[in-house]
MMTF fields as JSON, N, C-alpha, C and O atoms, coordinates in Angstrom:
{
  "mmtfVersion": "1.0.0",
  "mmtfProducer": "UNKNOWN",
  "numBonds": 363,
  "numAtoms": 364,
  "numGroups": 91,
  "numChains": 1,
  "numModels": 1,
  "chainsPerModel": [1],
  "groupsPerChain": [91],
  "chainIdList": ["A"],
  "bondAtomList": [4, 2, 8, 6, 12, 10, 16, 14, 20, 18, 24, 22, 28, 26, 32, 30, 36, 34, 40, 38, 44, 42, 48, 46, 52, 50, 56, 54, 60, 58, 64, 62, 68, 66, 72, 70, 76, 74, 80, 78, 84, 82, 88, 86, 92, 90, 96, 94, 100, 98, 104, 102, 108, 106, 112, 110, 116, 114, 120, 118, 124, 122, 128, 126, 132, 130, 136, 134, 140, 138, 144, 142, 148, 146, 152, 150, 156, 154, 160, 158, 164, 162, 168, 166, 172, 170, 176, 174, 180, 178, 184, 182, 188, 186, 192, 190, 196, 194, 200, 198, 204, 202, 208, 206, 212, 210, 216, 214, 220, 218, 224, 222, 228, 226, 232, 230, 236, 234, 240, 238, 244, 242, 248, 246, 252, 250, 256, 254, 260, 258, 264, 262, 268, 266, 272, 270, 276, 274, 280, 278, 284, 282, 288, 286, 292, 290, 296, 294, 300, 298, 304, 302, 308, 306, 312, 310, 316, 314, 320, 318, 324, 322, 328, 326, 332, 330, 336, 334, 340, 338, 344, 342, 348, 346, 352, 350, 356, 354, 360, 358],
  "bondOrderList": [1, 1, 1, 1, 1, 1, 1, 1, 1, 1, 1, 1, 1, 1, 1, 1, 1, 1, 1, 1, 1, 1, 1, 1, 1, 1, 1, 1, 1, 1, 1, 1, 1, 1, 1, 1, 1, 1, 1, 1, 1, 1, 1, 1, 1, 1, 1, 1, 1, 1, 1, 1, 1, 1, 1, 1, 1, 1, 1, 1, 1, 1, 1, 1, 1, 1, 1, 1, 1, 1, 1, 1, 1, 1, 1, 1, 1, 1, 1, 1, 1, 1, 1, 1, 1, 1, 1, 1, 1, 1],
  "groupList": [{"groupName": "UNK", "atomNameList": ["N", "CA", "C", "O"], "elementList": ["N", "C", "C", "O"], "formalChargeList": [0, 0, 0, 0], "bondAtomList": [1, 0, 2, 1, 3, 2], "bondOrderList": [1, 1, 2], "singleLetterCode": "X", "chemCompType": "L-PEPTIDE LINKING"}],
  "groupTypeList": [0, 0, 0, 0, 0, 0, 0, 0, 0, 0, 0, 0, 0, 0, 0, 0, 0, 0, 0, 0, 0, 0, 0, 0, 0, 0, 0, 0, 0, 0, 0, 0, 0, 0, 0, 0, 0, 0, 0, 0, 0, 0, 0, 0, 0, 0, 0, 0, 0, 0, 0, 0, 0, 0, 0, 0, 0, 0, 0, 0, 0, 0, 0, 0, 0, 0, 0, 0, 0, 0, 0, 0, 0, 0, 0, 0, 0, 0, 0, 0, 0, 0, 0, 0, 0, 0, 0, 0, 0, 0, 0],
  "groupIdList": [1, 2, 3, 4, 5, 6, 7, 8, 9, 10, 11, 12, 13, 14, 15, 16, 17, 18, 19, 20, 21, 22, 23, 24, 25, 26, 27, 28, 29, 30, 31, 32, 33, 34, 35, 36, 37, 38, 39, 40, 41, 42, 43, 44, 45, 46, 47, 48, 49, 50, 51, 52, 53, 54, 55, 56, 57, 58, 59, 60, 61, 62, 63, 64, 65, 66, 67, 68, 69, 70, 71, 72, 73, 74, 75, 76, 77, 78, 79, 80, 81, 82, 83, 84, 85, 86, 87, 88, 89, 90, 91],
  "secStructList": [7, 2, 2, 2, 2, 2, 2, 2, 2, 2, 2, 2, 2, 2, 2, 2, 2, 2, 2, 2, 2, 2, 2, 2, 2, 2, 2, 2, 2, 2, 2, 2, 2, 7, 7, 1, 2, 2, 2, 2, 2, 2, 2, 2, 2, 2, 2, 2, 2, 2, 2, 2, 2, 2, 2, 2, 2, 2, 2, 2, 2, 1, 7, 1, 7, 1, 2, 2, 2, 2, 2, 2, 2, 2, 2, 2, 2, 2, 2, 2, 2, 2, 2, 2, 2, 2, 2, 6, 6, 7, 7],
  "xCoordList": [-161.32, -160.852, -159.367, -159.015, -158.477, -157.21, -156.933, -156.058, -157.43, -157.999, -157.872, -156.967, -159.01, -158.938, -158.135, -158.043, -157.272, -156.182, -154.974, -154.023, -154.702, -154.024, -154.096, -153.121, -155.12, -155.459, -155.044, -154.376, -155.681, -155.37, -153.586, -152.932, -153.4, -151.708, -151.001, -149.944, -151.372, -151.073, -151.115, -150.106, -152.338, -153.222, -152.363, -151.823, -152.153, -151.032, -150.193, -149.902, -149.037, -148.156, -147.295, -146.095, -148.739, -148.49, -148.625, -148.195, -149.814, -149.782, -148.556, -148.147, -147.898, -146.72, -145.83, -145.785, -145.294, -144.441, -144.86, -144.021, -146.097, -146.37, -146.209, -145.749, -146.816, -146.584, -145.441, -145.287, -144.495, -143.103, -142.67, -141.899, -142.777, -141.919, -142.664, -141.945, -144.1, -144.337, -144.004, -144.273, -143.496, -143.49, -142.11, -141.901, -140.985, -139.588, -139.422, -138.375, -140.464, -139.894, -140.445, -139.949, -141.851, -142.072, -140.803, -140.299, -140.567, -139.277, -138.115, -137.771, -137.823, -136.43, -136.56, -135.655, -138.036, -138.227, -137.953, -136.854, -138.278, -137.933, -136.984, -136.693, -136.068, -134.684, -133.882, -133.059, -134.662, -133.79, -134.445, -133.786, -135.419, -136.047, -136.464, -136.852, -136.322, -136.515, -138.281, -138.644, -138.962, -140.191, -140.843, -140.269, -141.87, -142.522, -143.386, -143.474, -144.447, -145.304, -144.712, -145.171, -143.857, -143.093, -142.864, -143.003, -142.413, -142.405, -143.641, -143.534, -144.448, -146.046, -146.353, -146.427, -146.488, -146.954, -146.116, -146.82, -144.808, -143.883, -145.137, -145.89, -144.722, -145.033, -146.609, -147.293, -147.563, -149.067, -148.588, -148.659, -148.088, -148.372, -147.582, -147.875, -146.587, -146.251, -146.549, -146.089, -147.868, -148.517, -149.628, -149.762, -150.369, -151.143, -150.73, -151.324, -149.771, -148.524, -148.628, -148.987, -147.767, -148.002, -149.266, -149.076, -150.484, -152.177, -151.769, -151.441, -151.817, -151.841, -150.64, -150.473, -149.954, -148.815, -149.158, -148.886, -149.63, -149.827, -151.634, -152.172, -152.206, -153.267, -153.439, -154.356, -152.163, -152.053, -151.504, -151.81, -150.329, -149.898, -150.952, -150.937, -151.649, -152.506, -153.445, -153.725, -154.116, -154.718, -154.179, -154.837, -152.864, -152.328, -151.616, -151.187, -151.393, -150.596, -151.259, -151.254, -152.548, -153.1, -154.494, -154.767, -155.085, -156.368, -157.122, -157.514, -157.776, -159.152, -159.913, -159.528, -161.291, -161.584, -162.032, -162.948, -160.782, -160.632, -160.824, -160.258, -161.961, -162.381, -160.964, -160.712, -160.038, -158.866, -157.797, -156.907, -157.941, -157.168, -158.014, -157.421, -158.974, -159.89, -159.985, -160.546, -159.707, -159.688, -158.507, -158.35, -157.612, -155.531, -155.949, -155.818, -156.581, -155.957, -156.491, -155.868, -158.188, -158.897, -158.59, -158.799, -157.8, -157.265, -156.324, -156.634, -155.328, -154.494, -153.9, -152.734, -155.17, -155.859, -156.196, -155.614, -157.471, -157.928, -156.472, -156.215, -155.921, -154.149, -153.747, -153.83, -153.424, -152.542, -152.851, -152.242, -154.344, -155.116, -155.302, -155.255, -155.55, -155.335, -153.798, -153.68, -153.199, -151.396, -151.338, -150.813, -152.021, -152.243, -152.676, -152.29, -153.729, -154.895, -154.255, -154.537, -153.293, -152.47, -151.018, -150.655, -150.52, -149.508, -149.744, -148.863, -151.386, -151.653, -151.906, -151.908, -152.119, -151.764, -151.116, -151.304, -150.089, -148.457, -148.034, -148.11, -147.213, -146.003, -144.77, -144.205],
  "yCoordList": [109.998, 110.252, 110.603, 111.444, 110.089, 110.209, 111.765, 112.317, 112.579, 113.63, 114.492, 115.303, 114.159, 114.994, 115.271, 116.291, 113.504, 113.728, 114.344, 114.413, 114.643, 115.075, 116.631, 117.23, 117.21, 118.577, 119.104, 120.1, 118.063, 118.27, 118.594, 119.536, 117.539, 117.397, 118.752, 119.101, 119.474, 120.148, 121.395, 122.034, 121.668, 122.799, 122.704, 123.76, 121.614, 121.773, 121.868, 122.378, 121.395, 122.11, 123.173, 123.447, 123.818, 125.221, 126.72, 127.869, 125.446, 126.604, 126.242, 127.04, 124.733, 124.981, 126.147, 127.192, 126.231, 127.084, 128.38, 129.107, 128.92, 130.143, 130.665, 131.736, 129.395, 129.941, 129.504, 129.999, 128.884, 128.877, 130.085, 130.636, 130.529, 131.629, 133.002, 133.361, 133.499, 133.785, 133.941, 135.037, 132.994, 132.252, 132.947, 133.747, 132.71, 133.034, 134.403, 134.885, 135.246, 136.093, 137.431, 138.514, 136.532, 137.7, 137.228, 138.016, 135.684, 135.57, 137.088, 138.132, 136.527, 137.382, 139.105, 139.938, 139.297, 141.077, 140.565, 141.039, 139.96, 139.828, 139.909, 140.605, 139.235, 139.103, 140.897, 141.589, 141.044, 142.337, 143.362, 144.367, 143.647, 145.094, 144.009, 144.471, 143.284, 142.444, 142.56, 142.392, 142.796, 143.288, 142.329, 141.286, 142.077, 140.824, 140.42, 139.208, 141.486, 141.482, 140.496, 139.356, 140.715, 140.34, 138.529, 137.692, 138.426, 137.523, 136.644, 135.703, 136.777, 136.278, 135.973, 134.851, 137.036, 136.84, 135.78, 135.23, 135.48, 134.378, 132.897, 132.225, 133.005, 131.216, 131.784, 131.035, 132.812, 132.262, 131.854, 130.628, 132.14, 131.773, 130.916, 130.318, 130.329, 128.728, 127.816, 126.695, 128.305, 127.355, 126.616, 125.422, 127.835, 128.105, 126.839, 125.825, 127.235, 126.039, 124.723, 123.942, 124.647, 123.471, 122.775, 121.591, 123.028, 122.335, 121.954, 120.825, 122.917, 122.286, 121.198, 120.752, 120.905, 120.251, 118.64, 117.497, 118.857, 117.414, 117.027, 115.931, 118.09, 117.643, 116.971, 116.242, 117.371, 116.089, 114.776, 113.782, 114.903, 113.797, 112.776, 111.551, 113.341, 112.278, 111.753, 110.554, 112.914, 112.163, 111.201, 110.225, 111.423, 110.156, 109.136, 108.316, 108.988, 107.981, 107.486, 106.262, 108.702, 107.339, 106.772, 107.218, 105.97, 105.136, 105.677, 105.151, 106.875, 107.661, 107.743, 107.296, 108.384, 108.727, 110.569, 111.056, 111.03, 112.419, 113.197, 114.28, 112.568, 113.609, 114.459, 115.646, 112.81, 113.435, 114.289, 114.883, 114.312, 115.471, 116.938, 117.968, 116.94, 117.978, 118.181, 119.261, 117.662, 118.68, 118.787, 119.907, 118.432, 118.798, 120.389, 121.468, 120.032, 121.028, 122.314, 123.376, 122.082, 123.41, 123.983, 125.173, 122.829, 123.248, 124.114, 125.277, 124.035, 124.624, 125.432, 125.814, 125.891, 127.052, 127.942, 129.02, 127.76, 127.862, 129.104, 130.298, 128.012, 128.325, 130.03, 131.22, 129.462, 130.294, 131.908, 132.955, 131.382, 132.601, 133.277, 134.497, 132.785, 132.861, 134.146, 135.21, 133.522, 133.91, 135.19, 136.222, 135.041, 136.076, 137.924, 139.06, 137.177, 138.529, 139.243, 140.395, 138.329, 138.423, 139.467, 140.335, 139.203, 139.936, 141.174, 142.013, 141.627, 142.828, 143.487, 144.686, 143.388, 144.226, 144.213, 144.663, 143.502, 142.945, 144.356, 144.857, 144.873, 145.89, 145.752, 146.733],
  "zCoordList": [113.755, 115.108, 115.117, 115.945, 114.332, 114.385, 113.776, 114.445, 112.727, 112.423, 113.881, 114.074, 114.948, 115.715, 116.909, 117.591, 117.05, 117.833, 116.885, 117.663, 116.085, 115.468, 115.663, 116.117, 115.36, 115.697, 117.026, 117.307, 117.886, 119.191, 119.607, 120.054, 119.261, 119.662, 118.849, 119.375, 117.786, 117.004, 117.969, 118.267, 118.41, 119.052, 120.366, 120.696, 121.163, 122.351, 122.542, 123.623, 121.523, 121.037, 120.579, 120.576, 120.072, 119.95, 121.018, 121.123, 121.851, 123.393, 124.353, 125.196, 124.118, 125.251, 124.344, 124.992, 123.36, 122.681, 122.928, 123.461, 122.641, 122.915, 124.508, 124.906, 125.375, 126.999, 127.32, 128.437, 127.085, 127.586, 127.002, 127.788, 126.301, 125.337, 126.804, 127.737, 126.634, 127.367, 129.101, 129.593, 129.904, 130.887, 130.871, 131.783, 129.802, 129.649, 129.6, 130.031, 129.053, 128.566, 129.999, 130.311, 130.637, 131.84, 133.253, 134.052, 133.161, 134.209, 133.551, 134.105, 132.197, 131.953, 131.985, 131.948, 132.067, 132.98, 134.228, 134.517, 135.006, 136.448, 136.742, 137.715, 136.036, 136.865, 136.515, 137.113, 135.281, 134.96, 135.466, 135.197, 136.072, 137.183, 138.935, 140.008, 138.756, 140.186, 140.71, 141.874, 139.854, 140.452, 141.018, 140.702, 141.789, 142.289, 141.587, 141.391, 140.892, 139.566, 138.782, 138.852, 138.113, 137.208, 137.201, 136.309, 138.795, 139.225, 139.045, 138.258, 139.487, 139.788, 138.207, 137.706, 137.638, 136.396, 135.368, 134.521, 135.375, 135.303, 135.502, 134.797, 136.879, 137.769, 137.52, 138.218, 136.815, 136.609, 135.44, 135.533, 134.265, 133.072, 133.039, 132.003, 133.561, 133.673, 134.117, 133.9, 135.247, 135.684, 134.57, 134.303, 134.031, 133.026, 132.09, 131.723, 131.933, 130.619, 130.457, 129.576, 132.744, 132.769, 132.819, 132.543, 133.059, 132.812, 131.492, 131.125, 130.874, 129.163, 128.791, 127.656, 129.775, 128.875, 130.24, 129.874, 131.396, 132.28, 131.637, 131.79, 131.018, 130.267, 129.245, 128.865, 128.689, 127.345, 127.484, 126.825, 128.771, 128.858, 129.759, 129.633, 130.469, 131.06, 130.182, 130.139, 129.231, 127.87, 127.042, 126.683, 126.658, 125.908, 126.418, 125.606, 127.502, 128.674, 129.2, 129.328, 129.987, 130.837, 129.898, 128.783, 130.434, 130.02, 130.463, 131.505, 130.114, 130.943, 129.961, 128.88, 130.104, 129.691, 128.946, 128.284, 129.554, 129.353, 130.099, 130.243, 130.885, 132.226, 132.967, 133.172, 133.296, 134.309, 133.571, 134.179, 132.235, 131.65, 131.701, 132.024, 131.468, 131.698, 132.924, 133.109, 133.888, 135.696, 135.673, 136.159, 135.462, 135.644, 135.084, 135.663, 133.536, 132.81, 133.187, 133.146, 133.711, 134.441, 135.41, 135.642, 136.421, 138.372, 137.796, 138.057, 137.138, 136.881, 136.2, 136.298, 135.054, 134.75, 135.461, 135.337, 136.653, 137.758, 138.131, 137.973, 138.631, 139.577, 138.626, 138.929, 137.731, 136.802, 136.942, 137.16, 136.645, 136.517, 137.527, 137.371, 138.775, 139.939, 140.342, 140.949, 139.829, 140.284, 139.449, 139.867, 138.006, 137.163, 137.437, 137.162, 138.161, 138.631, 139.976, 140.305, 140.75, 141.313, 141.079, 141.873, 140.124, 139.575, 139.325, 139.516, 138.698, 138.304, 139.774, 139.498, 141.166, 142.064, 143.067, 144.197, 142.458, 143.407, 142.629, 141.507, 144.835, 144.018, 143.427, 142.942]
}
């Protein structure tokens, strides 16, 4: 078991790094053409981020049984993606 929390923590880790980097790098087009797209697509994929990053912490902080990390991490998936599909027909 420790094996697979290990993996885990490994595996989330590596998606906050990749979507902050992401998250940073569609804000830092925004600010430099001002677009609203740009914008949107920012706050989806940081929303995106944050699921994965209040998903782990409720997994290893609180006493659940996983479920309540698994709806944080889907609503706000959900969201992201949401804000995402969004961006592609923002002018």
């Amino acid at each position: 078991m420790v094996h697979v929390t290990s993996t885990v923590v490994a595996l989330k880790t590596v998606t906050l790094v990749l979507g902050g980097l992401i998250t940073y790098f569609a804000f830092k087009a925004y600010r430099r053409t001002g677009a609203r797209a740009l914008r949107a697509l920012a706050l989806g994929f940081g929303t995106v981020t944050l699921g994965s990053l209040l998903a782990g912490v409720v997994d290893r902080l609180l006493v659940t049984a996983g479920e309540v990390a698994l709806v944080v991490e889907s609503a706000l998936t959900a969201v992201g993606f949401a804000i995402i599909l969004y961006s592609l027909y923002a002018d």
